[in-house]
N, C-alpha and C positions, 0 to 999 in steps of 0.2 A: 565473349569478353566485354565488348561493350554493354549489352543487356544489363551485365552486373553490376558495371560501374554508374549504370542510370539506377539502379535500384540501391545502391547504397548511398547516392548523391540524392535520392528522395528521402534516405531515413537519417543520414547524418547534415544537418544544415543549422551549424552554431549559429545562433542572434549575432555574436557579435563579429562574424564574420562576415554575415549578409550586411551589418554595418558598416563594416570598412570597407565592402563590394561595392555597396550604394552608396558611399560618400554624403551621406544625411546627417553628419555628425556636423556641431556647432559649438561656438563659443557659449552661447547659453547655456547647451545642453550640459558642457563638458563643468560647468561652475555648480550645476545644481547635482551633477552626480558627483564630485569631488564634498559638496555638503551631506550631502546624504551615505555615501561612502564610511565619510571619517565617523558621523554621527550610529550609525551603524554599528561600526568598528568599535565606538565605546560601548554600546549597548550587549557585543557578543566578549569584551573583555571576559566578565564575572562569570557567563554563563560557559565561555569553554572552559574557564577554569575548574568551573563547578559540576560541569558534566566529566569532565576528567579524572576527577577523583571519586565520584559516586559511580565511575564504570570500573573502579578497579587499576585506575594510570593513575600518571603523575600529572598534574597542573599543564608541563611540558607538552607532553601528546594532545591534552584539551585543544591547547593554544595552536600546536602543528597543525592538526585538523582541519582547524579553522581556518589558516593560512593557505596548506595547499588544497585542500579540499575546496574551501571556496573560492578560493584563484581557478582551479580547474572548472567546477561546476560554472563560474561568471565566462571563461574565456570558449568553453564547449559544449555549455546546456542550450537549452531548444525555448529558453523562457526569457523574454526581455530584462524581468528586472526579481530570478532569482538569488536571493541571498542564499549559499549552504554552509555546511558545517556542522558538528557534533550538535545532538539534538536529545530531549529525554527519552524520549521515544528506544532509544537505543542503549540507554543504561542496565532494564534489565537482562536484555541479550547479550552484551558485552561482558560484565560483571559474571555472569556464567559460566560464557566461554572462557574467561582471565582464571577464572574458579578452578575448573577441569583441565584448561590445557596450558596454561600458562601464557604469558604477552606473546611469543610465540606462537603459540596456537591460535592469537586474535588477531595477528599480521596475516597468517595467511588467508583465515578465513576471511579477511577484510579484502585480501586479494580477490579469493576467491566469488565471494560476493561483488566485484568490481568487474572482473571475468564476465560473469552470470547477464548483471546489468545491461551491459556491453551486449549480447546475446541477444538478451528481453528486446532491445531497441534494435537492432540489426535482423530481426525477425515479425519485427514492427507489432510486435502486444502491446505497446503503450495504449492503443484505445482502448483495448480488452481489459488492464488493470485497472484504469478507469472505474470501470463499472463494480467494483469491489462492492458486495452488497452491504449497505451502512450501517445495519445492527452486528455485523463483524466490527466495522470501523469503530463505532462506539464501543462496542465489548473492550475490545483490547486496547483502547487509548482509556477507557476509565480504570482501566486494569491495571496497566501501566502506572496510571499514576496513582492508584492507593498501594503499588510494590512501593515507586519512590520513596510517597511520602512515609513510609512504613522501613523505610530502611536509614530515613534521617532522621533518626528519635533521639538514639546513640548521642548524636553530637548535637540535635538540639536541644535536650535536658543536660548535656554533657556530663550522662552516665558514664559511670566507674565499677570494676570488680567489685568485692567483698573487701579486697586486699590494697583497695586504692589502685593498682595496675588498670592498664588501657581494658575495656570491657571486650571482650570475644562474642559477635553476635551472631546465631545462625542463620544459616542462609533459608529455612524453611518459613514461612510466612509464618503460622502458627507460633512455632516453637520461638521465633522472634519475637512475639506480643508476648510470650509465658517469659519469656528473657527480661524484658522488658519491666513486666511486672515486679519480677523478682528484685531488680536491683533498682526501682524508683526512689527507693530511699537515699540515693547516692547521686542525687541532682544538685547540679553546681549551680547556683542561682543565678551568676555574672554569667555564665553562658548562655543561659535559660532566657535571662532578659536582653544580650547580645541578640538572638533570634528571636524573640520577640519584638523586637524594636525593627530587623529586618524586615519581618513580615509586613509591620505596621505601618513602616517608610514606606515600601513597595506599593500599597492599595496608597497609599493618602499621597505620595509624591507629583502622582499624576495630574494631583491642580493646582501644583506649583511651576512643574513644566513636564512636557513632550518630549524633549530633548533628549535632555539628558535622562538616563534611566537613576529610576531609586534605587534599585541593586546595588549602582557603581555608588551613589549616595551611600550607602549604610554601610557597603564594605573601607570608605575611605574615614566613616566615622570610629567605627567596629577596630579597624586596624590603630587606629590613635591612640583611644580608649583604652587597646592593648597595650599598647606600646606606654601607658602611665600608669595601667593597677600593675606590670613589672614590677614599677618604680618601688612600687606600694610592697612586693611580695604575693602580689595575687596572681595566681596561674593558670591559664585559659589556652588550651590545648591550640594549636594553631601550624600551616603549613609548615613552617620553616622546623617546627618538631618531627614531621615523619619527612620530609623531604629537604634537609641541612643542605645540600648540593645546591639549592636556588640562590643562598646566599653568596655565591660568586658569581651568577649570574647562569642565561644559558645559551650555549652555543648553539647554531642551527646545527643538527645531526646530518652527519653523510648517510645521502639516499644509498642500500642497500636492497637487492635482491629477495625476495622473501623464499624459503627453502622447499619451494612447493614438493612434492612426492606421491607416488601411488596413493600410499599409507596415510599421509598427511589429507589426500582428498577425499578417503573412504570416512576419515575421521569427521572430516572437519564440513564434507557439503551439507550435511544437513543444519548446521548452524547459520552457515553460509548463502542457504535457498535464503532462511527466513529474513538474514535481514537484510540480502537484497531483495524481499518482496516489503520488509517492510521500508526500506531505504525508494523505493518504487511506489509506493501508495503514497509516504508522506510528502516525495517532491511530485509525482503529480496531482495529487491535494490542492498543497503549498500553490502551484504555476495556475490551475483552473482559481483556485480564492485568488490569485491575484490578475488571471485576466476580467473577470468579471469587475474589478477595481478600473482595470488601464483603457480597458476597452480592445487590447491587443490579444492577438490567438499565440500560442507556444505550439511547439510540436514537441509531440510526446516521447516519439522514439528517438530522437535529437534527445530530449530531457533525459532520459535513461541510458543512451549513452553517453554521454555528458556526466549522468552520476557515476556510469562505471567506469570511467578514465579518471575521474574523482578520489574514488575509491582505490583504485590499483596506485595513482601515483602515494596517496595517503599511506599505504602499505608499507613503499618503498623508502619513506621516511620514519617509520615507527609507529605512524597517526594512528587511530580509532574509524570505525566507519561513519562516512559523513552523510548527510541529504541536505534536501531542501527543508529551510526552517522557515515555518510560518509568519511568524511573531516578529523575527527579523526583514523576512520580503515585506512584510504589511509596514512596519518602520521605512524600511527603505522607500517603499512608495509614498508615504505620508511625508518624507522629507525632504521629496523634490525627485528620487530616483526612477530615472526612464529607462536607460540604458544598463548592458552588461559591464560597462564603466564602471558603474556604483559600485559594485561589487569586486573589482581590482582594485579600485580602492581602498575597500574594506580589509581586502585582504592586505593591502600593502601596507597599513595601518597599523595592520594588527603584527606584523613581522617587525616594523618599526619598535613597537610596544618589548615586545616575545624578545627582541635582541638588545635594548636598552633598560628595560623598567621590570625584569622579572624577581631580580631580586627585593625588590618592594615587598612584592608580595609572597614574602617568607613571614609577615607579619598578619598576614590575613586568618582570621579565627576561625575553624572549623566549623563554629556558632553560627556564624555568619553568614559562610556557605549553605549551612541547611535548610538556613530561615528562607535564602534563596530559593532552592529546589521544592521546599513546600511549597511556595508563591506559584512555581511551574507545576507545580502539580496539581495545585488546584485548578489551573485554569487549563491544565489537560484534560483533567476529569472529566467535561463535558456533562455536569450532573443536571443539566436541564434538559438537554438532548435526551440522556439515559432513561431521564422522570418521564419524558413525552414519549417515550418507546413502549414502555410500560403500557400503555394502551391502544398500542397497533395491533395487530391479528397475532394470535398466538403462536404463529409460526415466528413470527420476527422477533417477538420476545423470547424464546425457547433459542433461536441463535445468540441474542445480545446476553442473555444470563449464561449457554453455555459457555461463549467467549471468554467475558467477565471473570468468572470463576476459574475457568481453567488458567488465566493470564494469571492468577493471583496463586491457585496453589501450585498450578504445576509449573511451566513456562508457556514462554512466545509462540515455541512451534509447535509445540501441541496444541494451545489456545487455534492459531490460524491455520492448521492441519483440519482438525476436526471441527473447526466453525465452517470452514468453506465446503467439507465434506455435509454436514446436514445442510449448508444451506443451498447447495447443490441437488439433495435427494429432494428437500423441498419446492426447489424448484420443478424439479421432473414430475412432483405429485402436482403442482398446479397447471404446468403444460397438460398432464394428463387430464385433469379435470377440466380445463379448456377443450381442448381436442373430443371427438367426437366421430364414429363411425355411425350412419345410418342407411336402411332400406329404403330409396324410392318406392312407394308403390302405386298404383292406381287408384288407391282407395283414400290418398291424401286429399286432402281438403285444396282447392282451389285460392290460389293468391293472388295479389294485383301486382307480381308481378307479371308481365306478357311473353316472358323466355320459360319462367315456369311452369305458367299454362298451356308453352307449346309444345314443352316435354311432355306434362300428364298427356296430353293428347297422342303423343308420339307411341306411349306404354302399352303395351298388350300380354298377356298370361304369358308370355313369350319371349318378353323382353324385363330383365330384371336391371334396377341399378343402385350400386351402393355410392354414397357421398360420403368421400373422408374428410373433415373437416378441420384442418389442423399438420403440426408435424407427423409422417409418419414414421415411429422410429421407436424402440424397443418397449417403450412405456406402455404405449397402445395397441403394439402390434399385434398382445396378444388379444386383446379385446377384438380385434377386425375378425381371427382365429376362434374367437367365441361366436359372433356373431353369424359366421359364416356356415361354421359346422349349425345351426338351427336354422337356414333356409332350407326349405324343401325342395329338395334339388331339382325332383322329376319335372316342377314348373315350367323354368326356365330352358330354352335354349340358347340365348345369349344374353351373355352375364357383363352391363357395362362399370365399370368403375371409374367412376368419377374425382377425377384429382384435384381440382382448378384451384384448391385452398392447401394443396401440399406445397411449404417451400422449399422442404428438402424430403431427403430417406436415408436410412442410414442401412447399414449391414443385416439387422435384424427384419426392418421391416422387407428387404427386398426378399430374406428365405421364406418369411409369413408371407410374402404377391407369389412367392416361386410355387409355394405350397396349396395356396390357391388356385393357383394355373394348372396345377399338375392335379390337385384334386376336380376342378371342372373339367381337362381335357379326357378323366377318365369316364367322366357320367357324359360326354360327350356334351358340351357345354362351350360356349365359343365366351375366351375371354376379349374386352374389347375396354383400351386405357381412352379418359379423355379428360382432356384439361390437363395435359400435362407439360409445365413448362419444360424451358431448356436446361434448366441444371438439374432436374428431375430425371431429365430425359437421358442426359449424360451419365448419369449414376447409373440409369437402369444397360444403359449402352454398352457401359465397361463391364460392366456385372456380369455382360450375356442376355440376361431375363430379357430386355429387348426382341434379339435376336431369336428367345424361344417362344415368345408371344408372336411374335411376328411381326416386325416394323411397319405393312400395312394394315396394322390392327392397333395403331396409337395415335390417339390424335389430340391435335392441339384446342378442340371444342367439341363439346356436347352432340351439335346438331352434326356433325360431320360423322364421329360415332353412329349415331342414332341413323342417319341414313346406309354406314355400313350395314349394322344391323339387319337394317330393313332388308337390304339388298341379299345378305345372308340367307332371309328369311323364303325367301320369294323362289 
């Protein structure tokens, strides 16, 4: 019992708990994360809004999100000063699952990817996701964001039917640009230049100030604007059209149970894996970009579970799945944010906002929004990153374009299914290409090293040794198998095998040693292990093979071998 509770008190250790352990909190501190906080809080307004309706929700859910998801994430993640919350990242997996199973179906999986999370960190993979190889990362974050921007055309030309009715757009990429095409004639100019004047605030705001975001600039000019071509009779599609019910405001929702079920989890885990792996990549991302800023370390499986109580409580209110957002930690750092403070402030900011100020934005243009989400997507894109990829080793370009493509025509979890599956095979072809079996013999060339010249010396017609140089484990094992079957067996009478460069073995290669042992014990051949460390040792141990070899026939150096040998010999 206790064991356990040591090993969960090393993967579960909130920042902001170690802060009120350690009493390090100050009046300073508490003024500059109360600015950076609120500042924050403006900045993630627009975008929960905006990421809530491009997922398939209402304005509503964006904004819950944001609330308890980043209240959760700030109060039990493993990062000083991460901001979470709805992200684009998650739109086109959301929008899917909304697609096929209904808001329903997005709770639980939101659940269930919160479950997952929880899991990931309490089995302590955070450093393992980490290592996400980055022509995946690229693929599917450039993928991502030509889905977005490919899915706000609709309402940034504020295309129309044939018939003047709201336009019906398919969900297939292709068929969406041939949609598209067909009905360009049917472009509202007032909304056209509504998102384009967004875009254009957003890039040129930034040298008028830091602060405040352009976004929240455009949508408070966008919304006025509306609110006087009305006057005029000009009509510019906007929230308060598909979602009337904001214009009384909106109530926080009573947290609810999500209806989890056998049925529901055959359904729904594979929606679930992806975006708790992607809700996993982006806040440990997110928390490494911002230590590298702070100078401070996060713990990773704190981070992940911290996203998955995140996530599960987000559920229980109706929210969307949250993570760590970049673009918001990096604000929050630049604006004075140290502490997991800034980020209960944000959150309590934004709950302020959500229960006083939602009705406002019943007036916000759909224009407006898009102009927004193109801005995020362009700087999702990572199209420089992409461009430099392009002339890495052809292995890494062959994952980044299959990613890419598959993110775009098919989805997310096949994108990140079969990117990590090739880039996986590809790794096992370069372990193998690393890795290496060879015969010692007596006829090698003499080297400055003085351990190797005391082996050649040691060698006699008598004495055979193979060097395995590398992991040995299914890739190569059968090449040791090849090699093996073309020594001339009648040579030797003992056969040593040299391991000093094995870190591990796996299952395959210990039957390929068993099969060796069993084929030399029959030409009567002495086998004899050296250089073998401890956790080598232990594999061979449980295995048995140890035991059939014979524990005084394995040794932890060459020259100890080598003098069994002899002794054999004599």
């Amino acid at each position: 019992m206790t064991t356990t509770k040591f090993k969960l008190d090393q993967a579960f250790k909130p920042k902001f708990y170690e802060l009120i352990k350690n009493r390090q909190y100050s009046k300073a501190l508490l003024v500059k994360d109360l600015t950076a906080g609120i500042i924050v809080g403006v900045i993630a307004i627009p975008l929960a809004i905006a990421f809530g309706i491009a997922s398939g929700v209402s304005p509503q859910q964006g904004l819950i999100t944001a609330i308890i998801g980043g209240l959760a994430i700030s109060l039990f993640g493993g990062s000083h000063v991460q901001i979470g919350g709805p992200t684009g990242a998650f739109i086109v997996i959301i929008s899917g699952v909304v697609a096929q199973f209904g808001l329903t179906g997005l709770i639980i999986a939101t659940a269930l990817a919160g479950i997952l999370l929880v899991l990931m960190g309490l089995l302590k993979l955070g450093d393992i996701i980490k290592f996400m190889p980055y022509p995946i990362i690229v693929g599917f974050t450039s993928g991502i964001a030509l889905v977005i921007f490919s899915t706000q055309i609709k309402d940034f030309l504020g295309l129309k039917a044939l018939d003047g009715s709201a336009l019906s757009v398919p969900s297939d990429f292709i068929e969406k640009w041939i949609c598209y095409a067909k009905h360009i004639g049917s472009i509202n100019p007032w909304a056209a230049g509504i998102a384009v004047f967004t875009v254009v605030l957003s890039f040129l705001w930034k040298k008028v100030s830091k602060v405040i975001p352009g976004s929240l600039v455009a949508i408070v000019f966008s919304t006025l604007l509306v609110i006087v071509l009305k006057k005029f009779g000009v009509e510019i599609d906007t929230i308060g059209n598909v979602y009337p019910e904001l214009s009384g405001g909106a109530p926080l929702p009573k947290p609810s149970t999500p209806a989890i079920t056998l049925q529901s989890i055959r359904l729904l885990l594979g929606p679930a894996f992806t975006i708790a792996m992607l809700g996993a990549i982006e806040s440990l991302l997110s928390a490494m970009v911002a230590d590298g800023v702070t100078g401070k370390k996060h713990n990773s499986n704190t981070e992940l579970i911290g996203q998955g109580l995140a996530n599960i409580l987000s559920s229980f209110f109706g929210g969307i799945p949250a993570t760590g957002a970049i673009a918001r930690t990096m604000a929050n750092i630049n604006n004075g944010g140290r502490t997991p403070v800034a980020g209960i402030v944000h959150a309590v900011f934004l709950l302020l906002v959500y229960l006083f100020l939602m009705p406002l934005a019943a007036n916000i243009p759909f224009a407006c929004l898009a102009g927004i989400l193109v801005v995020v997507a362009y700087n999702m894109s990572e199209w420089r990153s992409f461009k430099s990829l392009l002339k890495n080793p052809k292995s890494d370009v062959l994952v980044l374009l299959l990613t890419f493509f598959l993110t775009v025509i098919f989805d997310l979890t096949v994108a990140i299914s079969l990117g990590l599956l090739l880039a996986c095979i590809l790794f096992i072809k370069r372990v193998m290409e690393t890795s290496s079996i060879k015969v010692i013999e007596n006829e090698i060339e003499r080297s400055e090293d003085p351990e190797a010249n005391a082996i050649l010396e040691r060698i006699n017609s008598s004495i055979e040794i193979y060097e395995i140089d590398g992991p040995f484990f299914f890739g190569v094992a059968n090449t040791f198998n090849e090699i093996s079957s073309e020594i001339k067996k009648q040579r030797a009478k003992v056969r040593i095998i040299r391991m000093r460069k094995v870190p591990f073995i796996d299952s395959t290669g210990i039957k390929n040693l068993r099969s060796l042992c069993e084929n030399s014990k029959r030409d009567q051949i002495q086998i004899i292990l050296s250089g073998v460390n401890k956790k080598v040792y232990d594999v061979l141990d449980r295995s048995g093979l140890a035991d059939y070899i014979g524990k005084d026939f394995i040794f932890d150096h060459i020259s100890k071998a080598l003098d069994k040998a002899e002794q054999l010999l004599k």
